[in-house]
N, C-alpha and C positions, 0 to 999 in steps of 0.2 A: 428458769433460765438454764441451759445448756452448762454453762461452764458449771455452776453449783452443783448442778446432777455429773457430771466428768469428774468432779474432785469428792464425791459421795462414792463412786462406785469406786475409782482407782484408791481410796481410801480403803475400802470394804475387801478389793485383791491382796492391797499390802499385808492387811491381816492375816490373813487364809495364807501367804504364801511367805511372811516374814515370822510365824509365832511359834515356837518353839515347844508348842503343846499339838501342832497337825504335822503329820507326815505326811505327804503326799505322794501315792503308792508303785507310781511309775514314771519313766520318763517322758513318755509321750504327756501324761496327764502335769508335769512344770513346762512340758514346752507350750501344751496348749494355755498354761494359766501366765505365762511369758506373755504369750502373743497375743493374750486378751488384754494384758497392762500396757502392751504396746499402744493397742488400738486405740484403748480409752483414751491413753495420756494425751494421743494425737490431737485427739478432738480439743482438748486447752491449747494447741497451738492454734486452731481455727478460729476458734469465737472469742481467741482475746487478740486477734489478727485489729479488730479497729473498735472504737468504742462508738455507740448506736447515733452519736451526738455528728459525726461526721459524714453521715450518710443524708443523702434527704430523705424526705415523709413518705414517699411510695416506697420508695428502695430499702427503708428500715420497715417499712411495715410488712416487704415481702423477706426479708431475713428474718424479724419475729417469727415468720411462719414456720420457718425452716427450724430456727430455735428452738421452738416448741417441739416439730415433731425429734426432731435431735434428742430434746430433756427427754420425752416420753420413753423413747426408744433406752434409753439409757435407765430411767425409772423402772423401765417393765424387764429389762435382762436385771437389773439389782434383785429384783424382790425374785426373781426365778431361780438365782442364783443363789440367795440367802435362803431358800426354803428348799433348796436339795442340798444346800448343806448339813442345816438342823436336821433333814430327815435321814442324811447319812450319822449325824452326831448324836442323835439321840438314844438310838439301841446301844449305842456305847458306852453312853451315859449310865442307863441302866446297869448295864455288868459292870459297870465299872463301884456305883451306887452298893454293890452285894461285898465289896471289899468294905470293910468297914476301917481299917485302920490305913494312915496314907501311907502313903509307899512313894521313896525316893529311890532313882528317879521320878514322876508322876506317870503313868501311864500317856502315851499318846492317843489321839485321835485321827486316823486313818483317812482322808481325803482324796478320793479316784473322780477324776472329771470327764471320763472318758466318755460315761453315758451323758452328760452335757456336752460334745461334743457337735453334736446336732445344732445346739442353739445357741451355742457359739459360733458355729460358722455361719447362720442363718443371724446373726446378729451382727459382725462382722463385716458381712455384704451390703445388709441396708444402710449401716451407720457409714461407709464408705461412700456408696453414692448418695447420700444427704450432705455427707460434708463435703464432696464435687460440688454439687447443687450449690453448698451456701456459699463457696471459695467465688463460683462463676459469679453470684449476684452481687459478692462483695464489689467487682470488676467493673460493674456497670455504675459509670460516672455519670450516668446520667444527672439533667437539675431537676428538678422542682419549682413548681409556683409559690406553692405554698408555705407560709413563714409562720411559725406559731408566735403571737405575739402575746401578752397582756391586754386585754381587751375593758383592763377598769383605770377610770382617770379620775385620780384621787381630790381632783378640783371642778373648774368649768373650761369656760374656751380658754384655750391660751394665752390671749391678748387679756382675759380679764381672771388669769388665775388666782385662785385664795389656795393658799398652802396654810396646812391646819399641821401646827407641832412642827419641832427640828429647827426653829429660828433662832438657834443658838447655830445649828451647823451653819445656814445657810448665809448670816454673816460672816462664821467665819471664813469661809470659803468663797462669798462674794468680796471678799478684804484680799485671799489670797490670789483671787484672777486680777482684782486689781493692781496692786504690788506685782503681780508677774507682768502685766501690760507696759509697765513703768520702767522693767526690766530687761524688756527686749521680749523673747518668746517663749512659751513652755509648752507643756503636758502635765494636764493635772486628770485626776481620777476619781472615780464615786464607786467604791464594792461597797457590798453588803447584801443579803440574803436575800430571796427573790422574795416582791413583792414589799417591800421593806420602805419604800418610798425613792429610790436613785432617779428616776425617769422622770418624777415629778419636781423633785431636786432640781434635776437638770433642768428642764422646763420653765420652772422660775424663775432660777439664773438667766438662763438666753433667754427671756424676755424684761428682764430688768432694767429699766432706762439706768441706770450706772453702769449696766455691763454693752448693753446694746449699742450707749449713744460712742463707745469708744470704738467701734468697726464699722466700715463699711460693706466688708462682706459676712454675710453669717449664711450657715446652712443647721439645721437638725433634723441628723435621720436615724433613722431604727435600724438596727442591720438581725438582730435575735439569733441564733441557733447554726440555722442555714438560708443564705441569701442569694441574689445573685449579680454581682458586682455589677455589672454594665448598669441593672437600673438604678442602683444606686448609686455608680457616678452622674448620671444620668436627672438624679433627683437633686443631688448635691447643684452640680450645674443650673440648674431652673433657678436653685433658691438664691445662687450665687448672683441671676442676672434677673432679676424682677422686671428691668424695664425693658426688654425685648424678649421676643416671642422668642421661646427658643422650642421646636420639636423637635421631638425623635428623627424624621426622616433628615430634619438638618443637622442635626450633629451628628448621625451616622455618618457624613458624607468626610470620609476622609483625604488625607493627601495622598499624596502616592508614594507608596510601599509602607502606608502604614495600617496597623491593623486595628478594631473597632476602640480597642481598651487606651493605644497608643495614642487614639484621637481621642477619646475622652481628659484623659492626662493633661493632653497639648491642652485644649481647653480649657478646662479648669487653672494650670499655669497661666494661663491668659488672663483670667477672669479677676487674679488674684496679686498677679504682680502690680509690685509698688503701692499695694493696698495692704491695709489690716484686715486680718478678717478670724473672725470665731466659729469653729467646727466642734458640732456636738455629733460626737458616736457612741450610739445610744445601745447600750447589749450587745458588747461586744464579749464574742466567746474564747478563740485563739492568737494565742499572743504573737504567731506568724504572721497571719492576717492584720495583726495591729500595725508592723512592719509594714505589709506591702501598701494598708489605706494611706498610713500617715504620708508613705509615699509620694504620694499625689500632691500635698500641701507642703511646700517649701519653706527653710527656716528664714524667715526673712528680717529676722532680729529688730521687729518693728512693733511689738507688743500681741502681735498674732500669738493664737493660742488654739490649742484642741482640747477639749475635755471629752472623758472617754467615762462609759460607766459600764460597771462589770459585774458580775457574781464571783467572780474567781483573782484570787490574789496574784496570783502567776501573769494574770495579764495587768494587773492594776501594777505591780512591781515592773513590768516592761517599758511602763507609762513615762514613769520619774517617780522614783522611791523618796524621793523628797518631798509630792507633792500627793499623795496617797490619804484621801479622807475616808476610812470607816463610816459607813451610816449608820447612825445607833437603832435602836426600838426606843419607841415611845412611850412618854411615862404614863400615870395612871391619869393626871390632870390634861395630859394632850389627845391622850386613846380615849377620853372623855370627850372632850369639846369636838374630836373630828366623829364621831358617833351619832352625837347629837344635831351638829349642822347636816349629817347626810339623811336624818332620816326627817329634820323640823327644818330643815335647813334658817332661814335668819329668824325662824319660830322661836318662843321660848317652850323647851320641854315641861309638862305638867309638872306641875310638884310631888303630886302620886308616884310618877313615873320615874323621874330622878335616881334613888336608890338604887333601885332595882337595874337602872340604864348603867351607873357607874358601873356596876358588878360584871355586867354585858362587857363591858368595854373593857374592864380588867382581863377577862375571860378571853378577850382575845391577843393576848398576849405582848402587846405593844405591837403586833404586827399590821401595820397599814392594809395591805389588801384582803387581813379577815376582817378587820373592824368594818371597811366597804362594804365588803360580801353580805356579812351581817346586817347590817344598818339598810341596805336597801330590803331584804326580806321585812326588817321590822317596820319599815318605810310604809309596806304593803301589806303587813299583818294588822289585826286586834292593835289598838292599842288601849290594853285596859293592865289594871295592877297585874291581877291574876297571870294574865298570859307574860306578860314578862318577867313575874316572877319567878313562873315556871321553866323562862329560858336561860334564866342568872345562876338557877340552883346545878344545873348541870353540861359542864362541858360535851357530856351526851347526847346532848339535846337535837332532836332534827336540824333547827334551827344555824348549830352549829356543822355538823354533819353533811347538809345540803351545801354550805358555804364549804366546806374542803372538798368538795363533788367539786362544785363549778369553778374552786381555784384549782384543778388538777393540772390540768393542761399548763398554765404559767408555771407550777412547782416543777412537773416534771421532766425538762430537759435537765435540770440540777442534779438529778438521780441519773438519768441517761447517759451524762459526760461523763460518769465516772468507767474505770476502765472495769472491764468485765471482772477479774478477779477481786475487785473490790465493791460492785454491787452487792453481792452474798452477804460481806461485811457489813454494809448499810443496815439492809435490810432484816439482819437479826437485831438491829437496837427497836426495834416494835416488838420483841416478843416481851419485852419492860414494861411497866404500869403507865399511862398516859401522866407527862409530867415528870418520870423518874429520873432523880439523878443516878446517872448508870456510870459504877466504876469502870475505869479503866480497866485493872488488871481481872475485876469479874465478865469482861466482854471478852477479855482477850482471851482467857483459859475458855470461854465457848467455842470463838473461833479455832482456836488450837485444836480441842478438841475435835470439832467439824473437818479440818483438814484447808481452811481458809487460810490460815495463819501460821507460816513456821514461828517454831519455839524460837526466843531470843527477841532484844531490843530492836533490831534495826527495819523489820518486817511489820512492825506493827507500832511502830513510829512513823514507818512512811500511811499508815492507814491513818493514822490521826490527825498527822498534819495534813493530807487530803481532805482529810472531811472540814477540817477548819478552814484551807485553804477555797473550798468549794462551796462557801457560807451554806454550811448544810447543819451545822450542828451551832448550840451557845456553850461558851466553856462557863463550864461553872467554880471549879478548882482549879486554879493550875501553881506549880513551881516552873521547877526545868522542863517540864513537858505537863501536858494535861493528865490532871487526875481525874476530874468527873468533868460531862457534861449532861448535856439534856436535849432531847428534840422538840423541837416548837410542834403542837398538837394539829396541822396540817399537815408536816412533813410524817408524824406520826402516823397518821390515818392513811398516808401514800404508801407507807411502808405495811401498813395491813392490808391495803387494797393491792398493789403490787405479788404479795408475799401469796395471798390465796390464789389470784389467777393463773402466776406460774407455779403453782403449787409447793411453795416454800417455808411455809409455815399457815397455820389456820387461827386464829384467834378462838375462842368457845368465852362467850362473857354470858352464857344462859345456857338452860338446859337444852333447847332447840338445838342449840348451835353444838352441843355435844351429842344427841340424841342422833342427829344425822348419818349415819351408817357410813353410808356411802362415799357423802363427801367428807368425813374424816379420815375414812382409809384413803382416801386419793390424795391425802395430803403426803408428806414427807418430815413433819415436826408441829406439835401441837404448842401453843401460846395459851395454858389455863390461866383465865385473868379471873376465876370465881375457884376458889379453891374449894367450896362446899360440894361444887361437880362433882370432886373425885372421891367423894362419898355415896353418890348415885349408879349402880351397880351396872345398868347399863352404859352410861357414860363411863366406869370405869376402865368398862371392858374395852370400850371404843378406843382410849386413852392406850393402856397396856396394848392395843395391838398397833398401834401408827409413831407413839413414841419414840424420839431421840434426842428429844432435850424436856427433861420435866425437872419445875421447880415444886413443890408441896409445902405450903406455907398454913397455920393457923389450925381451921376447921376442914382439913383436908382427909382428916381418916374418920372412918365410924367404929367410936373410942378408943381403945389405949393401945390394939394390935393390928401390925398389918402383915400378911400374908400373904406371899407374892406367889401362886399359883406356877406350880410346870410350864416353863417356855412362854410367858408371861414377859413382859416388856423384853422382846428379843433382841429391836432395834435400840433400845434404850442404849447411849453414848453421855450424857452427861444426866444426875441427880443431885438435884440440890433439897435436904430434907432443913427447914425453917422455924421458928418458932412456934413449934407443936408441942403436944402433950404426949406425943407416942411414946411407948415403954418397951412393946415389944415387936420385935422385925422377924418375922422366920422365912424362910424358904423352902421351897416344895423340892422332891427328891430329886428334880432333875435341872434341866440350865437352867439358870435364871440369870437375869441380867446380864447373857456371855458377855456380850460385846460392852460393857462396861468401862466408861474411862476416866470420869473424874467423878469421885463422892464428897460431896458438902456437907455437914452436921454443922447447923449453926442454932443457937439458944434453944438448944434442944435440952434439959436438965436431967430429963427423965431416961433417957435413953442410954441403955449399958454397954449390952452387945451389938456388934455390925456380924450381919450372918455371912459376907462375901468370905471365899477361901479362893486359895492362889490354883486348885484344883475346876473350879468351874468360874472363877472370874478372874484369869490370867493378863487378858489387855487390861487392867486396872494401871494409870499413871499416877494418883493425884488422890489425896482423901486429904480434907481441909477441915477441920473443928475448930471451930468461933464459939467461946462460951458452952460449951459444951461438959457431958458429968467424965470425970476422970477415966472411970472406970472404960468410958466409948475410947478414949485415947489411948488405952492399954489395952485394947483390941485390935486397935490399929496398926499400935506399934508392934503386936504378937503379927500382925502381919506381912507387917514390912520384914519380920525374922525370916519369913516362911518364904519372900518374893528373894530374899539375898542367900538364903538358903538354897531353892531352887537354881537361882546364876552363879553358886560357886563364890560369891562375892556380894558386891554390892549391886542390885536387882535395882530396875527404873522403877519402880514406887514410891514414892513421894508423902511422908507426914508430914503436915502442916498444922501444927495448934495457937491458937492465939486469945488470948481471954483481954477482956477490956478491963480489969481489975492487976493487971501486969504494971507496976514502976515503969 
C-alpha cells in the first residue's frame, strides 16, 4: 500500500535530517532533502483522499494499480537512498572505529545529497504524474454492476429456513420487533462481524409468521459495500406490491418535473401509506446513506418498522442506540450441531466421526461462515477417522486454509473500509502467532515505531476503537479501554494474504518460505513464526538483510552467542530478544543496527551485556526488560547516562524494567 510505503520513506528522511549525529554538508544538499519530505508527505494527502470501500469494483481496482505502482516507486527510491547513505557512513565509521576512546562531543557523520540529486529529481517527476494519475481516477464517479455479496446461506430457502445456533438472540429480538410494533415504530439493528450469522438472523425474523402476520407490506434487500439506489428502490417496490405487475419501463415513467429517484419515493409513499410495513436493509455500510434509505419509509407511528444489519457500530448507533443487538459467536454445542447438519444434514453423524467433528467445529471459531465453508469441503471429502482426524489436529490444515481462500471476498470489504492510515495498523496484528492475544501497548510501541502511530493516548485510542467498532477484532481484556484482543484465524490469514502482495510483511513458517532470496528481499518486514529459521545461515542472512521488525524467541540462535556481522540488519527498526538462552551479543567493528529504535529483553536470565552505544546506535527510544538478569539493566541504565549525557540533559531514551516477582 502506498500510504505505508509514504510513512516508511518520510520516516527514513526525518532521521537523516532531524539526528544530531549527520550534518549535512551544504545548503543545496537540506534544500534538496526539504523538497524530497515535501514530495513524500504529499503523497499521504492523496491516498488517504477516500478509503477503497467508496469507490466501485472497476474504479478501485484501477486505483489499486496506481497504488501499487506509487508503493514501488516509493520502495525503490527508499532502498536507493538507504544504501548511499551507508556507503557514505561507512568509511566514516571506520576512522572513526581507530579512535578507541569516546570523545565528547561524538563525532559527526557528514551527509552530501548532491550526487543523489539525479534520482531525486527523476523520482520526483514520476511520483508527481502517478499521483495526477490517481487524484483524476479518484474523480470518476462512475457506478458499477457489480455488488460483492456473501454468496453462503447458512439454511435452505427462506420460506423453509432452519437456523442452527443464536435462539437465545433470535427470541430475544423477535420479542423486541414485537413490543416495538405495540409501540408505534422503530429502528432496530443487527452488527457483528462478517459472516457471523446477521443476514440469516435477519432472514428468520422476516419470515417468521409472528413477525410477518403483523405487516402488510414487507420488502428484504441487500444493498453490501456499493450499490445502486434506483435498483434498489426498484426492488423494494416489487416486493412492496406482489399483486401487480410492476416493471421497470412502468415505474420509470415519471410525473412531470420529476426526476427517476423522485418517482421512485412517490411510489413507495404510495405503496406504504396507511399500511404497516417491515423493511429489512441488509449490509448496510454508511450511516449517511442510512439517512437518505430510511428516507423513503415514513414514520407512520403504526408499528412500522426497519431493521437494519451492519458490520459497523457507527451505523448500528445511527439506527436507535436503544435498540442495537450485538451478534455473539457460537458456542462449542451450536458450532457443533450446524457442522454436523451441513455436512449429514438430517443424517446422524458416525460415532467414529463425532470426536474428531466437534474438534472441527471448535476449530472454527464460533464463526458461522467458517464452520459452512468447512463443513461443505468435509461434505465432499473422505469421510473416514483418519482424514478428519488429520483436519482437527491442525488449524493449518488445507482444509481450513481453502475455507479462508474462498471466504476472502465476504471478509474483505471489512479490511477495505478502514481509512488508509489505518490499514498498515490492521495488518501488522498478522505478524502475531495465529490465535494470539496481542497487547495493546506491545502493538502500539510497533506502530510508533513504524511511524503509523503518533506517541500518546488519543492516536491510538481512535485505532482501537476502529477496529472494534468495524467488527474486526474480539476483545479479549478490557477496563477503560481494551488491553488485549485477538483476531478470528480468517481475518488472520487476510492479513498474511494482504500483507505479501502489497509487500508488507512476508510470513516464513518453513525453510522454503525463508530460503527464497528473491521474494524475501522484495518484502519490506519479515513475520518469523518458526524461530529455528534463524538458526539456518542462509535464511539468516536473508532475515538480516529485509529486517525491520524481528521478534527471536526460544531456539532462535545456534548456542549461547550471537554475532551481528558489519551492516548486518541495517533496516532493523524494532527487536524483541525472548525467552532464550543467549549469554553473549557482540558486534562487528562497524554499524550495526543504525537505525535501531526500540530494544526488548524479556526472560532472558542469562544475558548481561547489550553491545548498542549511543555512538553507533543513536535513533535508540525505548529498551524494555521483563524478567530479565540485573546486570542487562545496568547496561541499560550506563546507557541511558551516555544518551543524557550526549543532549546536555535528559536524552529521549527510555528504560523500562519490569519483573513479575515485584509486590
Amino acid at each position: 500500500m502506498a500510504y505505508a510505503a509514504a510513512i516508511s520513506l518520510t520516516h527514513t528522511i526525518e532521521r537523516l535530517s532531524n539526528s544530531c549525529r549527520i550534518s549535512v554538508v551544504s545548503n543545496s544538499s537540506l534544500e534538496i532533502i526539504n523538497l524530497l519530505y515535501d514530495e513524500v508527505y504529499s503523497v499521504l494527502g492523496v491516498v488517504e483522499e477516500k478509503p477503497d470501500i467508496i469507490c466501485n469494483i472497476n474504479m478501485r481496482r484501477k486505483i489499486n494499480v496506481f497504488d501499487e505502482q506509487i508503493r514501488e516507486t516509493l520502495y525503490e527510491f527508499e532502498d536507493v537512498l538507504e544504501t548511499r547513505v551507508l556507503q557514505q557512513f561507512l568509511p566514516q565509521s571506520d576512522i572513526q572505529e581507530e579512535v578507541k576512546e569516546i570523545q565528547y562531543p561524538l563525532p559527526l557523520f557528514s551527509l552530501d545529497l548532491q550526487e543523489l540529486k539525479q534520482n531525486i529529481d527523476s523520482f520526483t517527476q514520476k511520483l508527481n504524474k502517478m499521483k495526477a494519475a490517481y487524484i483524476q481516477e479518484q474523480g470518476d464517479d462512475g457506478f458499477d454492476d457489480v455488488i460483492v455479496q456473501s454468496k453462503f446461506d447458512f439454511g435452505g430457502r427462506s420460506d423453509q429456513l432452519k437456523m442452527i445456533g443464536l435462539s437465545d438472540q433470535f427470541t430475544e429480538i423477535k420479542n423486541q420487533l414485537i413490543d416495538n410494533f405495540s409501540q408505534g415504530s422503530a429502528l432496530v439493528s443487527l452488527v457483528g462481524m462478517a459472516g457471523i450469522g446477521k443476514t440469516t438472523l435477519a432472514n428468520k425474523l422476516f419470515h417468521d409468521p409472528s413477525i410477518s402476520s403483523l405487516y402488510r407490506k414487507r420488502a428484504f434487500v441487500k444493498l453490501g459495500p456499493k450499490y445502486q439506489l434506483e435498483r434498489i428502490l426498484l426492488d423494494i417496490l416489487k416486493q412492496l406490491n406482489h399483486d401487480i405487475d410492476v416493471d421497470e419501463e412502468k415505474v420509470l415513467i415519471t410525473e412531470e418535473g420529476e426526476n427517476v429517484l423522485d418517482g421512485l419515493k412517490r411510489l413507495i409513499r404510495e405503496s406504504i401509506t396507511n399500511r404497516t410495513y417491515f423493511i429489512v436493509l441488509d449490509d448496510l455500510w454508511d450511516k449517511d446513506e442510512f439517512y437518505m434509505l430510511t428516507s423513503f419509509f415514513p414514520f407512520l407511528r403504526n408499528g412500522s418498522q426497519v431493521l437494519v444489519t451492519t458490520r459497523l457500530q457507527k451505523v448500528a448507533q445511527k439506527a436507535n442506540r436503544d435498540c442495537i443487538n450485538t451478534i455473539r459467536f457460537l458456542d462449542k454445542k451450536e458450532s457443533w450441531e450446524l457442522l454436523r447438519h451441513k455436512v449429514f444434514d438430517e443424517m446422524p453423524c458416525p460415532p467414529e466421526l463425532e470426536k474428531a467433528g466437534k474438534k472441527i467445529a471448535e476449530n472454527c471459531e464460533g464463526l458461522p461462515l467458517t464452520i459452512v465453508t468447512v463443513a461443505d469441503t468435509l461434505s465432499k471429502g473422505e469421510k473416514s477417522t483418519e482424514y478428519w482426524n488429520e483436519v482437527a489436529a491442525d488449524k493449518r490444515n488445507a482444509v481450513f486454509v481453502d475455507a479462508y481462500d474462498e471466504m476472502f471476498e465476504v471478509l474483505y470489504p471489512s479490511y477495505a473500509y478502514l481509512y488508509q492510515h489505518l490499514k498498515p495498523c490492521f495488518l501488522y496484528m498478522g505478524v502475531f502467532r495465529q490465535n494470539h492475544e496481542i497487547s495493546r501497548s506491545k502493538l502500539v510501541n510497533l506502530l510508533i515505531v513504524e511511524g503509523f502511530l503518533e506517541p500518546g493516548y488519543e492516536d491510538a485510542n481512535m485505532f482501537f476503537k476502529e477496529l472494534v467498532s468495524n467488527s474486526l477484532v474480539m476483545v479479549q481484556k478490557q477496563s477503560f479501554v481494551t488491553k488485549t484482543f485477538s483476531l478470528p484465524s480468517p481475518f488472520w490469514y487476510l492479513c498474511d494474504k494482504e500483507s505479501k502482495k502489497n509487500k508488507f510483511f512476508l510470513a516464513l513458517n518453513g525453510y522454503a518460505d525463508g530460503s527464497a532470496q528473491e521474494c524475501v528481499k522484495s518484502q519490506r518486514r519479515l513475520a518469523i513464526r518458526n524461530n529455528i529459521l534463524f538458526s539456518i545461515k542462509d535464511v539468516h542472512d536473508s532475515i538480516a538483510s529485509a529486517s525491520m521488525i524481528l521478534k527471536l524467541r526460544c531456539y532462535a540462535f545456534r548456542g549461547p552467542t550471537w554475532d551481528v556481522c558489519n551492516g548486518e540488519f541495517r533496516k532493523l527498526r524494532y527487536l524483541l530478544i525472548e525467552d532464550t538462552n543467549l549469554v553473549h551479543w557482540t558486534f562487528g567493528d562497524g554499524l550495526c543496527l543504525y537505525f535501531l529504535e526500540f530494544l526488548g529483553i524479556h526472560d532472558c536470565y542469562k544475558l548481561e551485556e547489550i553491545p548498542l552505544t549511543y555512538s553507533k546506535n543513536h535513533y535508540l527510544k525505548k529498551i524494555e526488560l521483563v524478567d530479565s538478569n540485573p546486570m542487562a539493566l545496568s547496561c541499560a541504565n550506563k546507557l541511558k547516562e551516555d544518551w543524557d549525557h550526549e543532549y546536555g540533559g535528559k536524552g529521549p531514551l527510555v528504560v523500562n524494567f519490569h519483573s513479575s516477582w515485584d509486590a
